[in-house]
C-alpha positions in Angstrom: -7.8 8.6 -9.7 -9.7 6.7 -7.1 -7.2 4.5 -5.0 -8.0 1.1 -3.7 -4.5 -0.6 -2.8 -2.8 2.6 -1.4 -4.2 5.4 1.1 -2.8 8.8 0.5 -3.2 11.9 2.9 -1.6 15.0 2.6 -0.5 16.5 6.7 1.9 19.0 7.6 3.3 19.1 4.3 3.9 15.7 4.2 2.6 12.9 1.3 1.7 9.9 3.1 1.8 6.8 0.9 0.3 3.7 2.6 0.2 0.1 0.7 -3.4 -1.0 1.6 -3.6 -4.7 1.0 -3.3 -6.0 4.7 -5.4 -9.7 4.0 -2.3 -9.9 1.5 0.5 -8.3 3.3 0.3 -5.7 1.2 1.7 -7.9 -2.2 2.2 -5.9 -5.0 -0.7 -6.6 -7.3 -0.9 -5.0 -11.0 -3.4 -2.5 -9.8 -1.4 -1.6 -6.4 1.4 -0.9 -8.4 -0.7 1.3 -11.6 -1.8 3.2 -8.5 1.9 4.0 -6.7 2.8 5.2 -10.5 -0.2 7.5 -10.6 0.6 8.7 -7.0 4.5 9.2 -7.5 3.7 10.7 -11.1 1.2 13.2 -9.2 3.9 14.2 -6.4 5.9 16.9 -8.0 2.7 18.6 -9.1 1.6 19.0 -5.1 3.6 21.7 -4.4 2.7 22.4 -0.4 4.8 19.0 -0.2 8.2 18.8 1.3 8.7 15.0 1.9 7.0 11.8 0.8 6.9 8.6 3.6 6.2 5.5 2.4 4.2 3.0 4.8 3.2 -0.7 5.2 1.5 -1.7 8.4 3.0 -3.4 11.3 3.1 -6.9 10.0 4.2 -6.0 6.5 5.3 -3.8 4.8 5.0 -5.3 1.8 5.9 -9.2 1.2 6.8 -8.8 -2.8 5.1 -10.0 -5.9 2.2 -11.5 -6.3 2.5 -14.9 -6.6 -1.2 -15.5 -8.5 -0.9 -12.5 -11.1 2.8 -14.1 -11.9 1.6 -17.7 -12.2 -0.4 -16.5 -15.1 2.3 -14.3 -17.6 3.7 -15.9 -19.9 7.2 -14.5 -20.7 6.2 -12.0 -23.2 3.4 -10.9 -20.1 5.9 -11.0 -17.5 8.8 -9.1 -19.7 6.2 -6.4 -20.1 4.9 -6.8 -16.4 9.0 -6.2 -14.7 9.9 -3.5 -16.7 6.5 -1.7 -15.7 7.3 -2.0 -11.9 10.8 -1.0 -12.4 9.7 2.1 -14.2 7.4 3.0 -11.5 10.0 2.0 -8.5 12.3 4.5 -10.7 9.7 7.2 -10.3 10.6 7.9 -6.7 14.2 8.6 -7.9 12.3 11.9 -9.6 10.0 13.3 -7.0 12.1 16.5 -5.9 11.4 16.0 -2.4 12.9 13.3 -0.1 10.9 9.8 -0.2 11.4 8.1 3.2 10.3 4.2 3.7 9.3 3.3 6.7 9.3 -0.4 7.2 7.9 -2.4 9.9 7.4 -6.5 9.6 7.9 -8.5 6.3 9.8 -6.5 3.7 10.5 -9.1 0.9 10.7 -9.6 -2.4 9.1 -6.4 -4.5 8.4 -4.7 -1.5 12.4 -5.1 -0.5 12.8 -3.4 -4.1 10.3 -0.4 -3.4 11.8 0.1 -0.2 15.3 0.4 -2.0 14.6 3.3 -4.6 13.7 5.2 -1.7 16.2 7.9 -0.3 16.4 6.3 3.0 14.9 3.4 5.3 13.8 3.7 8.5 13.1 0.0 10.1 10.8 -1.1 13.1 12.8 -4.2 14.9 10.7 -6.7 13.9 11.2 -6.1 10.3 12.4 -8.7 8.2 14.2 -8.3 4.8 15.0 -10.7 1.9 15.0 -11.3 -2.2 14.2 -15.1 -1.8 13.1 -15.2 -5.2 15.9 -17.6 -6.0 14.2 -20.0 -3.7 11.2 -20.2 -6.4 13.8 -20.8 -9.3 13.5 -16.9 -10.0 15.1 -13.6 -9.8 14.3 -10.5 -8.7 12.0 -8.5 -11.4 11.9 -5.1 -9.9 15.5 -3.3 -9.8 16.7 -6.3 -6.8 19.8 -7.3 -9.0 20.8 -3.6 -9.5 20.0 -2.1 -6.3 21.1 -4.7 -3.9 24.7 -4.2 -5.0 24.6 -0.4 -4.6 23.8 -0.6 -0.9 25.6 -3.7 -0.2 28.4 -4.1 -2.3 28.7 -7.6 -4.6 30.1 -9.7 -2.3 27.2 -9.5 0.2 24.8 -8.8 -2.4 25.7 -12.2 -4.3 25.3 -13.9 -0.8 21.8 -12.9 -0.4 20.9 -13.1 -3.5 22.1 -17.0 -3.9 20.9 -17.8 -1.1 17.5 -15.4 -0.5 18.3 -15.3 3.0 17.0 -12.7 5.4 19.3 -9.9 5.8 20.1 -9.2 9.6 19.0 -6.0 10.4 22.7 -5.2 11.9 23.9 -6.0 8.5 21.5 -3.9 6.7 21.9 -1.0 9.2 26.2 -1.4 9.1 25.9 -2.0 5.1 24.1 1.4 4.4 21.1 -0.3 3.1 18.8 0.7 5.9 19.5 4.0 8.2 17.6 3.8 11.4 16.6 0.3 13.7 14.0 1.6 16.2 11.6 -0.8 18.7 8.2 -1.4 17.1 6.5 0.3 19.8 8.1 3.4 19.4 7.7 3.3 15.7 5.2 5.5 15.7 7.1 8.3 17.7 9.9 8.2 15.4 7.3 8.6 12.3 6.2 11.3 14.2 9.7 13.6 14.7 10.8 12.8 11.2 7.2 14.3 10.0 8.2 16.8 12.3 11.5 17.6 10.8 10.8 17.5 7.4 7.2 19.7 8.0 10.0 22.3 9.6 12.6 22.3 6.9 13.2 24.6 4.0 11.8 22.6 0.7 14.5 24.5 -1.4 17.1 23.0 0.3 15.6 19.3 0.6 15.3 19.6 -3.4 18.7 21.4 -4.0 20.5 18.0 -1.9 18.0 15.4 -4.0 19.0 17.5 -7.1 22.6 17.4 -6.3 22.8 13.8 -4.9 20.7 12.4 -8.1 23.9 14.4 -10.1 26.1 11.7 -8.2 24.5 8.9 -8.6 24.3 9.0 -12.3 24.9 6.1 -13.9 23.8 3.9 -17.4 21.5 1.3 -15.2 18.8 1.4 -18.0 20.5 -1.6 -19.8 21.0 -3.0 -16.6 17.6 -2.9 -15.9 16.3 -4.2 -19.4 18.5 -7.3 -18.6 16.7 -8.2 -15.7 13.1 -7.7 -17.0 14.6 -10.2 -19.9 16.1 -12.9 -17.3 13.0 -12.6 -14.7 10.5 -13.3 -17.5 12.6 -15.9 -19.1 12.7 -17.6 -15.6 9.1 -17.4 -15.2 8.3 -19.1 -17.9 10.6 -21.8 -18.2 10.4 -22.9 -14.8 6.5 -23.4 -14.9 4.2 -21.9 -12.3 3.1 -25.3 -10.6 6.5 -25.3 -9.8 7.2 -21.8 -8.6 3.7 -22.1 -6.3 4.9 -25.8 -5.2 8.3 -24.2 -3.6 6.2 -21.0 -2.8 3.9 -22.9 -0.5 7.1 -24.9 1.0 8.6 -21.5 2.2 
């Protein structure tokens, strides 16, 4: 498959995935996403592999849905549309090798979602993070409800969820949800040792943790899921997309 909205390279036995829609901070279009689902699909057939990094660029790593595509579902559309992004966020749960987000700038919405069925985060300092999808009459359509309670616990997770406010790095870092807060211009360098590290390690051990932590973390979340795809595309349509776009644009 030819890729337009991602870059992929394969060095030192790392996968680099790399969202590739800059002029639109990197939103999560249809195609963008049918092409992470190819690329996570084809990752456990690469077998020289032995960790997959996920990238934005400085200013965003991804700012979340995008708003055009979802002004145009209807419900039936948008039902379809969320639980095809979940099932491709949920991909990264089976690659047998560690998946690794490293986030620098806006990390909203969708992208905030991606970044969160990753097996860790790694954050430049000016990143900012936040499901304000409530602030457009919506909710989350891409795991958000589900996830944001595993790494924050409800109590937080309700706050920024009701609210969509940004969550403080400090927070994020203390809460579990991200794992490493390092100075934009030495992003780069820390890129660099953790490609280091994981081109070094032994790949049967990377899998046998995955393997063992994926065990762990079993849980029934497919309902879960189904529940959200229901309420996000129920939103969406009811609320009308002149209205979602008009409190978009005030944002």
């Amino acid at each position: 498959m030819n890729y337009i909205y991602i870059l992929t390279k394969i060095e030192n036995n790392i996968l680099y995935v790399t969202l590739n829609r800059p002029q639109k901070h990197n939103a999560l279009c249809i195609d963008m996403v049918i092409e992470l689902n190819h690329a996570f699909t084809e990752a456990n057939n690469i077998r020289n592999i032995k960790a997959l990094f996920l990238l934005g660029n400085d200013k965003a790593f991804s700012a979340g849905g995008d708003l055009i595509e979802m002004k145009a579902l209807d419900q039936k559309e948008a039902e379809k549309r969320s639980a095809f992004v979940q099932t491709t966020f949920q991909l990264l749960n089976e690659i047998e090798v560690p998946v690794v987000a490293f986030i620098s700038g806006i990390c909203f919405g969708g992208g905030l979602e991606l970044a969160m069925h990753c097996d860790f985060c790694i954050c430049a300092d000016n990143t900012r993070l936040a499901l304000p999808e409530v602030r457009y009459g919506m909710i989350p359509g891409a795991g958000g409800t589900v996830q944001l309670p595993i790494h924050l616990g409800n109590a937080d997770a309700s706050f920024y969820l009701l609210t969509g406010d940004d969550i403080p790095l400090n927070k994020a870092l203390n809460a579990g949800l991200i794992q490493n807060v390092v100075l934009l211009n030495a992003f780069k360098k820390e890129l660099s040792e953790q490609a280091e590290y994981f081109g070094k390690a032994s790949k049967e051990a990377l899998v046998a943790i995955k393997k063992m932590l994926r065990e762990n973390s079993k849980t029934n979340l497919r309902e879960i899921y189904k529940k959200e795809a229901m309420w996000f595309s129920s939103l969406l349509s009811k609320k009308g997309h002149k209205e979602i776009e008009s409190k978009f644009e005030k944002n």
